[in-house]
N, C-alpha and C positions, 0 to 999 in steps of 0.2 A: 572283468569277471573276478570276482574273488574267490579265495582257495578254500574249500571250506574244510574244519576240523574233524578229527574221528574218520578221514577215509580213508581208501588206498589210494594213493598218489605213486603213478607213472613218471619217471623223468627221463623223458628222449635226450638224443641229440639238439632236437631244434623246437620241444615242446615240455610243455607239463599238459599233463593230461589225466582226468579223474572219473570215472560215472557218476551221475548225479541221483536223486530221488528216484527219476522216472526212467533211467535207464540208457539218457541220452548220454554220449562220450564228449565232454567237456575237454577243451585244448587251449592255452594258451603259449603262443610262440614266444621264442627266446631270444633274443639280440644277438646272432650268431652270423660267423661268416660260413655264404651258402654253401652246401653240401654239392659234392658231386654226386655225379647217379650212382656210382657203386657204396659210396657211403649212404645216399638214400635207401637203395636197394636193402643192408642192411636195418636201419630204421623202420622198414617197412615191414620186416621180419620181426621185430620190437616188439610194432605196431601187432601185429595180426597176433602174435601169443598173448598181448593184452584182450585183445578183441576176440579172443579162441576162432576166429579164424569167422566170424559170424559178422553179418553185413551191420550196418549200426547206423544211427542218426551222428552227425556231428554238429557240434557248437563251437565255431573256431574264431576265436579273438587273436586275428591277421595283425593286429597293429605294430606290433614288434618282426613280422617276419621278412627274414631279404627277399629283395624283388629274385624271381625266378627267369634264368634264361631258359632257350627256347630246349634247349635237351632236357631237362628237369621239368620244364610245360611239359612236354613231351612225354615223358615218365607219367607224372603225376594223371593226365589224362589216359593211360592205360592202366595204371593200376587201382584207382579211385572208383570204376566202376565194380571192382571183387570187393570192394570193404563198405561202400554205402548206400543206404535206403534216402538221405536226404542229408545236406548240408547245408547250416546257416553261418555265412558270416557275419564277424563285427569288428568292424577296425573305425579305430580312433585317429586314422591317419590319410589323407586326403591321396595322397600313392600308393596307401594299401585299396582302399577301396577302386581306385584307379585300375591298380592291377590284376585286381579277381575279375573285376567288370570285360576287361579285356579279354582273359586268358577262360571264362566262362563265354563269353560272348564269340571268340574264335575258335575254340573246343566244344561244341553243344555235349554236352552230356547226358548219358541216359537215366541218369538221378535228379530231383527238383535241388536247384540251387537258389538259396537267395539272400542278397546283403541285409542288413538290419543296423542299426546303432542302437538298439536297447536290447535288451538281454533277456527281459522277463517274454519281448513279441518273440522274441524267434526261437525261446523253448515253447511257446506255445503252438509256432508254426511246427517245430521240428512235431512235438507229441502225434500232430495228423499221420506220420510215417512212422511210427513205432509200430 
């Protein structure tokens, strides 16, 4: 994903993250060593004054992000269903994709999730859940 000009640009701990045209929340991860839960936790607080607190579609380019242990799975699968309507990933990296698969795959979640390596299908897929 490329960053584009003239917005307002988000910068986390472990993301940049933008709204796009259609309203979808654009993220791309950051080469960072992982966060523990209580610095997630914070993040998450970031997160949601970005988001006013409203569920949202996300567009998340994984490629850069550290694998997650299972306390932070664990995290991420409890608070992911308060912030979103529908998540698509896209990672350029054969253990990122590896890792959603798994941690999607052993966490069923009650939002539609699904991988992608182009960018233009999976804001198409996300727009179905706005």
């Amino acid at each position: 994903m490329v960053l584009p000009e003239n917005i307002d640009v988000y910068e986390l701990p472990t993301s940049t993250m933008w709204f796009d045209e259609n309203g979808i929340l654009c993220s791309i991860a950051k080469k960072v060593p992982r966060q523990t839960v209580e610095e997630a936790k914070k993040t998450m607080e970031e997160f949601k004054k970005i988001t006013g607190g409203k569920k949202i579609c996300l567009l998340s380019d994984s490629t850069d992000s550290t694998p997650a242990n299972k306390e932070m799975r664990d995290y991420a699968a409890e608070v992911m269903p308060e912030i979103a309507k529908a998540v698509a990933i896209i990672s350029r990296s054969a253990v990122g994709k590896m890792a959603a698969n798994l941690f999607f795959s052993i966490k069923k979640q009650p939002y539609p999730v699904k991988m992608f390596t182009d960018e233009t299908e999976a804001k198409e897929w996300l727009k179905h859940y706005l």
